[in-house]
C-alpha positions as YAML, in Angstrom:
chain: A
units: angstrom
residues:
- id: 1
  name: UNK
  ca: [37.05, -12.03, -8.46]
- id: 2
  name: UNK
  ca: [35.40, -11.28, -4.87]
- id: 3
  name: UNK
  ca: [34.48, -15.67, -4.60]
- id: 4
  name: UNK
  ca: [38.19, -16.25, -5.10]
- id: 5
  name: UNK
  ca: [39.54, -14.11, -2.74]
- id: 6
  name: UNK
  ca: [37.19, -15.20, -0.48]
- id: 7
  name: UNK
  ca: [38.60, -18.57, -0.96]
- id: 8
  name: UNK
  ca: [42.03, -17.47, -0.64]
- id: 9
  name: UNK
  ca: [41.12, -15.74, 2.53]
- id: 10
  name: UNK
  ca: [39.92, -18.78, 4.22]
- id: 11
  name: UNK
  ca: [42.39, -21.09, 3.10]
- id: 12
  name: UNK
  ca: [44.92, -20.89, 6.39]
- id: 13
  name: UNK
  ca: [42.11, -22.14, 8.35]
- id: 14
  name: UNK
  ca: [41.61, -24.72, 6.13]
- id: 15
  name: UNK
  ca: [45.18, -26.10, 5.16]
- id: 16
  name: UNK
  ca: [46.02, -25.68, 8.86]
- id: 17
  name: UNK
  ca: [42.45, -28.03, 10.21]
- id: 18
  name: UNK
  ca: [43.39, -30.79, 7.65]
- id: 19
  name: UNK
  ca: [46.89, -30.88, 9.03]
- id: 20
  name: UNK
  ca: [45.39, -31.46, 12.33]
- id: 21
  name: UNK
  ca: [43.21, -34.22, 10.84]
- id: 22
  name: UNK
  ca: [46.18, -36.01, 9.34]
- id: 23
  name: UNK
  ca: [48.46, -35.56, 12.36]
- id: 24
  name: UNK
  ca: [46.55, -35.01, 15.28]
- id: 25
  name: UNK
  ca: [49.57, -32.54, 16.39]
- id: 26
  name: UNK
  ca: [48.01, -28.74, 16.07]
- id: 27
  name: UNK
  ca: [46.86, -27.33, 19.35]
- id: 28
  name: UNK
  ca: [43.77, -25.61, 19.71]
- id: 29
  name: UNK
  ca: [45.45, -22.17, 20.56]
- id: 30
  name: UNK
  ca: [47.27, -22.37, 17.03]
- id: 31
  name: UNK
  ca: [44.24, -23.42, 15.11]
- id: 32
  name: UNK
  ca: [42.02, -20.40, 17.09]
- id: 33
  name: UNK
  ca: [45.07, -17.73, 15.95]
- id: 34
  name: UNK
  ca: [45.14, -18.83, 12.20]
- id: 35
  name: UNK
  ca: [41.21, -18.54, 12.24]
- id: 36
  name: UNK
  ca: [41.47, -15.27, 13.44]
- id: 37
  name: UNK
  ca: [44.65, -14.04, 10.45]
- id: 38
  name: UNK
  ca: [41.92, -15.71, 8.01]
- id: 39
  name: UNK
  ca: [38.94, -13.38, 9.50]
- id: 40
  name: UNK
  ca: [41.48, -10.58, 9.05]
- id: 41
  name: UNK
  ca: [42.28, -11.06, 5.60]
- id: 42
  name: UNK
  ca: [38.66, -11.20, 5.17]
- id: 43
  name: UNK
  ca: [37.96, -7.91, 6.49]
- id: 44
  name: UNK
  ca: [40.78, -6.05, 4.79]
- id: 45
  name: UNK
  ca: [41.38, -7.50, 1.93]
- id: 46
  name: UNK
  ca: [37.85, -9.12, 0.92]
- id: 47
  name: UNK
  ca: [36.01, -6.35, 2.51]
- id: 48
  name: UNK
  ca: [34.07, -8.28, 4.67]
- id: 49
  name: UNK
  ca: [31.59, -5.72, 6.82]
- id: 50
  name: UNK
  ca: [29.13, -6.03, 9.48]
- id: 51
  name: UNK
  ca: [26.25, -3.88, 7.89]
- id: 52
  name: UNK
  ca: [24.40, -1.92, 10.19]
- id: 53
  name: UNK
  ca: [21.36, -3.77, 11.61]
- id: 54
  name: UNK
  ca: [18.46, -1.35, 11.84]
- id: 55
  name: UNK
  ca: [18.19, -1.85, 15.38]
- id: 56
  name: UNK
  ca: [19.75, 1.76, 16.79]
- id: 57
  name: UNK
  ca: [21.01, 0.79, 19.85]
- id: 58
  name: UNK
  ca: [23.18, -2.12, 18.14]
- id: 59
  name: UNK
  ca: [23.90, 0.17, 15.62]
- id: 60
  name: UNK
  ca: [25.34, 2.50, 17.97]
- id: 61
  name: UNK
  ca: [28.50, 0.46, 18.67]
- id: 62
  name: UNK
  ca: [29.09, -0.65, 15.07]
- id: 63
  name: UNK
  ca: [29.38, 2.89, 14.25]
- id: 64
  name: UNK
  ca: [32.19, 3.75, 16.76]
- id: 65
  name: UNK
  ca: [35.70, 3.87, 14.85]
- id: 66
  name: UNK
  ca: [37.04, 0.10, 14.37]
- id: 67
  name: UNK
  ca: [34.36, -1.53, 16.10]
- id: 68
  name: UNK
  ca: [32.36, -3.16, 13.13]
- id: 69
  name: UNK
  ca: [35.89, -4.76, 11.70]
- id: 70
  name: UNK
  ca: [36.59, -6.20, 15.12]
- id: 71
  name: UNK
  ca: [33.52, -7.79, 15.88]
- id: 72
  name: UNK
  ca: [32.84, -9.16, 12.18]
- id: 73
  name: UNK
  ca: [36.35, -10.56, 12.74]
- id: 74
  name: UNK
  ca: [35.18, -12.16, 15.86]
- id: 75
  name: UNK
  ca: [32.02, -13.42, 14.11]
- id: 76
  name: UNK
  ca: [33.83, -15.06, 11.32]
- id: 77
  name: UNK
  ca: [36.41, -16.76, 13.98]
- id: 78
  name: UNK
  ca: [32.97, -17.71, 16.27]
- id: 79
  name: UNK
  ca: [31.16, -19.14, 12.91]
- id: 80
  name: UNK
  ca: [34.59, -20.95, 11.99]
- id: 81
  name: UNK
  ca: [34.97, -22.78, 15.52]
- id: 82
  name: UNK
  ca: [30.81, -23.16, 16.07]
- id: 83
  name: UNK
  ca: [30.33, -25.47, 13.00]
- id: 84
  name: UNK
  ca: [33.85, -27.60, 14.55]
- id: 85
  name: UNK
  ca: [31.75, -27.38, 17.48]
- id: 86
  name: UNK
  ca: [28.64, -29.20, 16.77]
- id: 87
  name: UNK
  ca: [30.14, -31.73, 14.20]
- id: 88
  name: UNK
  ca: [29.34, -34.11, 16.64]
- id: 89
  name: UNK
  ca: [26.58, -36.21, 15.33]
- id: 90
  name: UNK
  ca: [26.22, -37.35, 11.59]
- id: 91
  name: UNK
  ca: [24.49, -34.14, 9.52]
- id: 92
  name: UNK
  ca: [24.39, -31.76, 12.15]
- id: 93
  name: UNK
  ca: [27.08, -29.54, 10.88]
- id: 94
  name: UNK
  ca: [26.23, -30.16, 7.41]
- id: 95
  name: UNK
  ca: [22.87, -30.27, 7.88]
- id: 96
  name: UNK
  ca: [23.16, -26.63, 9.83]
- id: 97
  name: UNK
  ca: [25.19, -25.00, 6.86]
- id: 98
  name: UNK
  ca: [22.39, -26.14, 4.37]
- id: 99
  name: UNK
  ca: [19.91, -24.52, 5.85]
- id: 100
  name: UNK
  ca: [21.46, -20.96, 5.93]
- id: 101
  name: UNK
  ca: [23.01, -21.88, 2.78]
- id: 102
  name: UNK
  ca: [19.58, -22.33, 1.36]
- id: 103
  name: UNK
  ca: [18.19, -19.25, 3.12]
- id: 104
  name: UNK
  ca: [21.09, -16.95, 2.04]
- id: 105
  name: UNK
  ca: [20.18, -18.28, -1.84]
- id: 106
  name: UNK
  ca: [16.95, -17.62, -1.48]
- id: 107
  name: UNK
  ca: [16.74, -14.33, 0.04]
- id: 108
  name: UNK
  ca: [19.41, -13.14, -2.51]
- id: 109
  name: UNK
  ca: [18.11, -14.13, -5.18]
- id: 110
  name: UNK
  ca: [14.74, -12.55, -4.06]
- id: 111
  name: UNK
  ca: [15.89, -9.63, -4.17]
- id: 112
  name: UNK
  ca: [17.44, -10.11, -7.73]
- id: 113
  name: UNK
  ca: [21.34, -10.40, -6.60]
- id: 114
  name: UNK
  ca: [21.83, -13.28, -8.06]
- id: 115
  name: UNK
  ca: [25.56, -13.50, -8.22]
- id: 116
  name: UNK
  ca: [25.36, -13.77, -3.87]
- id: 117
  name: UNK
  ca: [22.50, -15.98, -4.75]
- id: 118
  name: UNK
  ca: [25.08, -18.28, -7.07]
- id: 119
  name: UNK
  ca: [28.07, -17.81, -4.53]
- id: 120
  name: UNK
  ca: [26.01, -19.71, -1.77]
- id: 121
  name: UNK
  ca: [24.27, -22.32, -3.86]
- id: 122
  name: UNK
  ca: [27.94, -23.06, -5.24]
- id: 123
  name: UNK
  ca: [28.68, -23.98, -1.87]
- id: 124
  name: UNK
  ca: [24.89, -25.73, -0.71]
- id: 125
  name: UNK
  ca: [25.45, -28.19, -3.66]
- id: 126
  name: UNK
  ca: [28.42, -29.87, -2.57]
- id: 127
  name: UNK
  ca: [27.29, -29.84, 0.99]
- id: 128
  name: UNK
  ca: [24.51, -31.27, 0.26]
- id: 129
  name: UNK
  ca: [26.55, -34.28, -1.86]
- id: 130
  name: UNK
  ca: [28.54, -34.42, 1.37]
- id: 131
  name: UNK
  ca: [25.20, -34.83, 3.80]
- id: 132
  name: UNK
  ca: [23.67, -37.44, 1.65]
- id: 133
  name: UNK
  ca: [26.98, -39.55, 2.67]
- id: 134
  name: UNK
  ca: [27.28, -38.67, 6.07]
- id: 135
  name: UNK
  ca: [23.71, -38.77, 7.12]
- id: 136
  name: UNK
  ca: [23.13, -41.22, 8.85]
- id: 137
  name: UNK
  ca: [26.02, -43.71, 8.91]
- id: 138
  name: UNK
  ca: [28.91, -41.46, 9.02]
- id: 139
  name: UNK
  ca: [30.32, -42.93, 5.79]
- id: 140
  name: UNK
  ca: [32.50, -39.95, 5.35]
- id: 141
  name: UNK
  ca: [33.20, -36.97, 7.71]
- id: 142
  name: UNK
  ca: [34.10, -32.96, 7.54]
- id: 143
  name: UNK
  ca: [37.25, -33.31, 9.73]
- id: 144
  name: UNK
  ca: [38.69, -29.76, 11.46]
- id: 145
  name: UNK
  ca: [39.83, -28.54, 7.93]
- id: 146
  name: UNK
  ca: [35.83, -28.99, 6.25]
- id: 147
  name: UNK
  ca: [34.07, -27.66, 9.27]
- id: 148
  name: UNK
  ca: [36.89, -25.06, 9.59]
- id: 149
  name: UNK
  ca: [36.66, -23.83, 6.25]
- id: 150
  name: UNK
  ca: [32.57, -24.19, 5.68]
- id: 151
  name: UNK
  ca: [31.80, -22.62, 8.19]
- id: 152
  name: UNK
  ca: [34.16, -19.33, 7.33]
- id: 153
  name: UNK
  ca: [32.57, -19.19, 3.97]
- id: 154
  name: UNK
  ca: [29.15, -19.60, 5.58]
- id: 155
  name: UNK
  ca: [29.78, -16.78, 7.65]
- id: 156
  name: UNK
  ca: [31.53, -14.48, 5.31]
- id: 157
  name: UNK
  ca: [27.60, -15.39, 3.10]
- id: 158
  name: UNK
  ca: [25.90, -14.40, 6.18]
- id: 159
  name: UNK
  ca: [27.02, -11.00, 6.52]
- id: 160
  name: UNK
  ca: [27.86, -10.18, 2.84]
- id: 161
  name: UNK
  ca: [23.66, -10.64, 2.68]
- id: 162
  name: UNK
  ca: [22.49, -7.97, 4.29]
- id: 163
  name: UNK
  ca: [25.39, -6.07, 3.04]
- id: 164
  name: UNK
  ca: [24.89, -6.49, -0.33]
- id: 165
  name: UNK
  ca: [20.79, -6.00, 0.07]
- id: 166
  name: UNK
  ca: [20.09, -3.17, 2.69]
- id: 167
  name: UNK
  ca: [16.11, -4.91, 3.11]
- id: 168
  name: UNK
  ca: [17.64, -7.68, 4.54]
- id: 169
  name: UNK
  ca: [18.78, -6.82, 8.47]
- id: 170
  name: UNK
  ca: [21.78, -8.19, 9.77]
- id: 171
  name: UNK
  ca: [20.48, -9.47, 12.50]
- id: 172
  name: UNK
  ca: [18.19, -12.05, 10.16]
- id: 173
  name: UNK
  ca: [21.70, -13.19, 9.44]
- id: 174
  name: UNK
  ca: [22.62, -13.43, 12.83]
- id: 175
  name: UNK
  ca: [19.64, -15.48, 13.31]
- id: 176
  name: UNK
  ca: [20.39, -17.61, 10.38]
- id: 177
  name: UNK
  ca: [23.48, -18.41, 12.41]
- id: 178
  name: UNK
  ca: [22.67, -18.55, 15.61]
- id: 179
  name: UNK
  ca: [21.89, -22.14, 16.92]
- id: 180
  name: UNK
  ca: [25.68, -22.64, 16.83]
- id: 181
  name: UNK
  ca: [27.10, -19.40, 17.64]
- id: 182
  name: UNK
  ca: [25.28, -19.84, 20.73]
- id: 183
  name: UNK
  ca: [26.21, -23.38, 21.30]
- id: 184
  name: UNK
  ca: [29.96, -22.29, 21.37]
- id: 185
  name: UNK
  ca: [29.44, -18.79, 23.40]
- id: 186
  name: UNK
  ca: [27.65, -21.33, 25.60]
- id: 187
  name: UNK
  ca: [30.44, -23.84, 25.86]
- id: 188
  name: UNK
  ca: [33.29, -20.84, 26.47]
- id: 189
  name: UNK
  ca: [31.35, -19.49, 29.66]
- id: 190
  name: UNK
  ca: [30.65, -23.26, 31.08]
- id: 191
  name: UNK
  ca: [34.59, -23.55, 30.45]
- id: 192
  name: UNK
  ca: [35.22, -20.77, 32.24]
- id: 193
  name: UNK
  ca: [33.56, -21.11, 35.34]
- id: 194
  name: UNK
  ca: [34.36, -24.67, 35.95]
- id: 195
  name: UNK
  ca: [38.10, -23.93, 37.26]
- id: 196
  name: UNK
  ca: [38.87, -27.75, 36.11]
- id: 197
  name: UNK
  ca: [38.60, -27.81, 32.87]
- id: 198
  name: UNK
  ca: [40.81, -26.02, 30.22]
- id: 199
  name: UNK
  ca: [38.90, -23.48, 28.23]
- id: 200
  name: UNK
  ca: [39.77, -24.52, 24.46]
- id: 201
  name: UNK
  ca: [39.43, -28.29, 25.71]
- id: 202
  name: UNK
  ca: [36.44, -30.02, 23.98]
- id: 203
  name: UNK
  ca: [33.63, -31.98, 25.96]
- id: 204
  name: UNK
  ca: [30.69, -33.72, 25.94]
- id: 205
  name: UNK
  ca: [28.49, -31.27, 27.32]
- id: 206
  name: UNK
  ca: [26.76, -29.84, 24.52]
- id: 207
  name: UNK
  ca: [23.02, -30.15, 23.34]
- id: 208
  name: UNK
  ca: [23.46, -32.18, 20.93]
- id: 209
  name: UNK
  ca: [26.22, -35.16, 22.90]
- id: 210
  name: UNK
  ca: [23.89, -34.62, 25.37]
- id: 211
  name: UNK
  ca: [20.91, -35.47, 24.07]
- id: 212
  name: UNK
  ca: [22.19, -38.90, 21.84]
- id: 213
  name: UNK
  ca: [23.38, -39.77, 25.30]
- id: 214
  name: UNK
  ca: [19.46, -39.44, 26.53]
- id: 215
  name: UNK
  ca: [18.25, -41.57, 23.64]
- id: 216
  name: UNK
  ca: [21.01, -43.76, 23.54]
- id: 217
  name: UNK
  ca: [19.98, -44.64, 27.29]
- id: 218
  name: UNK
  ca: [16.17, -44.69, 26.62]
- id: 219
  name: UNK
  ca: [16.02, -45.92, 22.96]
- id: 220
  name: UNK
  ca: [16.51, -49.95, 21.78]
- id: 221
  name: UNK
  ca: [17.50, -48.74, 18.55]
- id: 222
  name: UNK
  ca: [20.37, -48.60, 16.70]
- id: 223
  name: UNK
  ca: [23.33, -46.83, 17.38]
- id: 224
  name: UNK
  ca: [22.95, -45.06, 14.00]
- id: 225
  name: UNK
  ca: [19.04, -44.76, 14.30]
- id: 226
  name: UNK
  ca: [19.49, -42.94, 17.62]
- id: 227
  name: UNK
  ca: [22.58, -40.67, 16.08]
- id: 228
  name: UNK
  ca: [20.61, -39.37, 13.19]
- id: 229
  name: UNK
  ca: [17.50, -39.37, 15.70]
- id: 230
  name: UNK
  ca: [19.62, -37.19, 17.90]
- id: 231
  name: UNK
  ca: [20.71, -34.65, 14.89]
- id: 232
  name: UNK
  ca: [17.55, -34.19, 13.19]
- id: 233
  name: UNK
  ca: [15.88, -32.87, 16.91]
- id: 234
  name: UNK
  ca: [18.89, -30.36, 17.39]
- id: 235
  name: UNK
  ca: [18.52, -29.34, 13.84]
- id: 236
  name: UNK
  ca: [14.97, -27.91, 14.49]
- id: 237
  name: UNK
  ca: [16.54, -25.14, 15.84]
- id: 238
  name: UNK
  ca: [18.59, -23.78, 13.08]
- id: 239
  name: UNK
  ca: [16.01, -25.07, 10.74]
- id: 240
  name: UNK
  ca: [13.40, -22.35, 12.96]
- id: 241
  name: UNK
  ca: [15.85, -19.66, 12.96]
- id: 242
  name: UNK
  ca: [16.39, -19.77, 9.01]
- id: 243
  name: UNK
  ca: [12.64, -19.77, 8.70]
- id: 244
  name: UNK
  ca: [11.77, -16.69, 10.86]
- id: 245
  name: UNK
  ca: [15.03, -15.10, 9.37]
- id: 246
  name: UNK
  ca: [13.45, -15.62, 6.06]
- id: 247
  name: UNK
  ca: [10.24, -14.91, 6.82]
- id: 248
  name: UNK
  ca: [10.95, -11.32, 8.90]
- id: 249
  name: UNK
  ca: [14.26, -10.17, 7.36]
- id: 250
  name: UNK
  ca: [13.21, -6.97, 7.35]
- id: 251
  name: UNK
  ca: [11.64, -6.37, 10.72]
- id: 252
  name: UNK
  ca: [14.34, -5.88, 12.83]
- id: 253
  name: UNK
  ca: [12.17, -5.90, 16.84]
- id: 254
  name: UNK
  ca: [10.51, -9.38, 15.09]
- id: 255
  name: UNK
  ca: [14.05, -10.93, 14.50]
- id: 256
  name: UNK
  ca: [15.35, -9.84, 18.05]
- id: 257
  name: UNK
  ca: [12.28, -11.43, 19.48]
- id: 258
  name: UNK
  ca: [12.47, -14.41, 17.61]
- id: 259
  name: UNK
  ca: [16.38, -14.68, 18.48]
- id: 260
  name: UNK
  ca: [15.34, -14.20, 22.34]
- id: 261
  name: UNK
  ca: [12.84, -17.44, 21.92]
- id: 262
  name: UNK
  ca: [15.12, -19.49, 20.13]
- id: 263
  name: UNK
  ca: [17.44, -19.00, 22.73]
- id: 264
  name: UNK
  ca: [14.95, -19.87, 25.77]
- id: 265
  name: UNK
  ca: [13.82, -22.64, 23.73]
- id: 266
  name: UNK
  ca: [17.73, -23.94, 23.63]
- id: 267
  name: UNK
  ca: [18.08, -23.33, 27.52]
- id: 268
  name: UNK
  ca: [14.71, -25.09, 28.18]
- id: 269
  name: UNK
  ca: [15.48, -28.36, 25.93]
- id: 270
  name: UNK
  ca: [19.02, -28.24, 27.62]
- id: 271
  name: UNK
  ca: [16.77, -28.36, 31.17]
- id: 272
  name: UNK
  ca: [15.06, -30.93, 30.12]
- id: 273
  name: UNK
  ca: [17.49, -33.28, 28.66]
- id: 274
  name: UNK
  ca: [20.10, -32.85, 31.81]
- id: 275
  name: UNK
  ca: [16.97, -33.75, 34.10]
- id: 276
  name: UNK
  ca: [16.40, -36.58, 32.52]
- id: 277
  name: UNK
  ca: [19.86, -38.58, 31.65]
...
């Protein structure tokens, strides 16, 4: 069974993130090398693929020898650490995976594979158990070992899809996903070229910390209101990209134009916030 091993697959990550939420001891180097032995195992012995895209000058690379394992094992490890990443505010990280969740159902089951279809509604429901509880008042939380381990099944749903239904590009996947690949990608080069600050060491510079520190200095609300205000604005963005994923998955110049917007849209918001805290 292809689900199971899937779970099996991803199940270092996870064991490993819930030790760290239990003892606060595992070090961000050993938690990014165990994400990268589950990726593995999900590329040779799940058969995890990045399918070609349609777009021939992506497609270019993925076709030289070894190149489409190593960067879907990159992906995976990306997807694993970006939903970690933004579980910052209550629902965002939850909130993100139900929306690609939903969109990966949907487009499946579209197309009449509706055992893909089944695979990621198994996983939406619970989520969406879990959001009803965490949004807004943070009555329960992922931890390293949920976010860890959603967001590795999430991504090995993303690029299964296209996979599994040739109509479907990859890089409407990639677009599915994209809000917080790009917040992490983002965060890595900011690390990197500020000299004092260690580059697996977490901050408050993202979008979203950024931004419920805006309305948290602006706003008489709540703390809670201006939390869950905070998440729902930042979760515009993956809800857009799973809606012009969904909409165009088979237009591949109309996804890579829509994934160039979203990302000037990100960079512009960003602008604006830091301007004005």
């Amino acid at each position: 069974n292809i689900a199971f091993v899937n779970l099996l697959c991803a199940l270092p990550i996870a064991l490993l993130g819930t030790v760290e939420d239990l003892t606060n001891r595992v070090s961000a180097l050993a938690r990014l090398l165990v994400s990268l032995v589950s990726a593995i195992l999900l590329v040779y012995v799940a058969a995890t693929l990045i399918s070609p895209t349609g777009f021939e000058p992506f497609d270019w690379f993925l076709a030289l020898p070894g190149l489409a394992a190593l960067l879907t094992v990159l992906s995976i490890t990306a997807k694993c650490h970006a939903i970690n990443i933004i579980d910052g505010l209550n629902g965002l990280a939850s909130g993100t995976c139900i929306l690609i969740l939903g969109t990966i159902s949907c487009l499946a089951g579209g197309y009449d594979n509706w055992s893909l279809s089944l695979a990621a509604l198994t996983v939406l429901l619970p989520t969406v158990g879990f959001f009803l509880v965490n949004f807004p008042k943070g009555m329960i939380f992922l931890g390293d070992g949920g976010s860890y381990f959603l967001g590795m099944i999430v991504a090995v749903l993303a690029i299964n899809l296209p996979a599994a239904i040739p109509e479907v590009s990859s890089f409407a996947s990639l677009l599915m996903v994209s809000y917080p690949i790009y917040e992490t990608v983002r965060s890595y080069v900011r690390r990197f070229r500020n000299p004092g600050q260690a580059l697996m060491q977490p901050d408050d510079k993202h979008l979203h910390s950024r931004l419920f520190k805006l309305l948290n200095s602006r706003l008489p609300w709540s703390r809670f209101a201006k939390n869950a205000a905070a998440s729902l604005i930042v979760l515009i963005f993956p809800a857009s990209g799973c809606l012009m994923a969904f909409m165009f998955h088979s237009a591949v110049e109309v996804l890579v134009l829509c994934l160039c917007l979203k990302i000037l849209c990100y960079e512009l918001l960003m602008h604006l916030v830091k301007k004005n805290i």
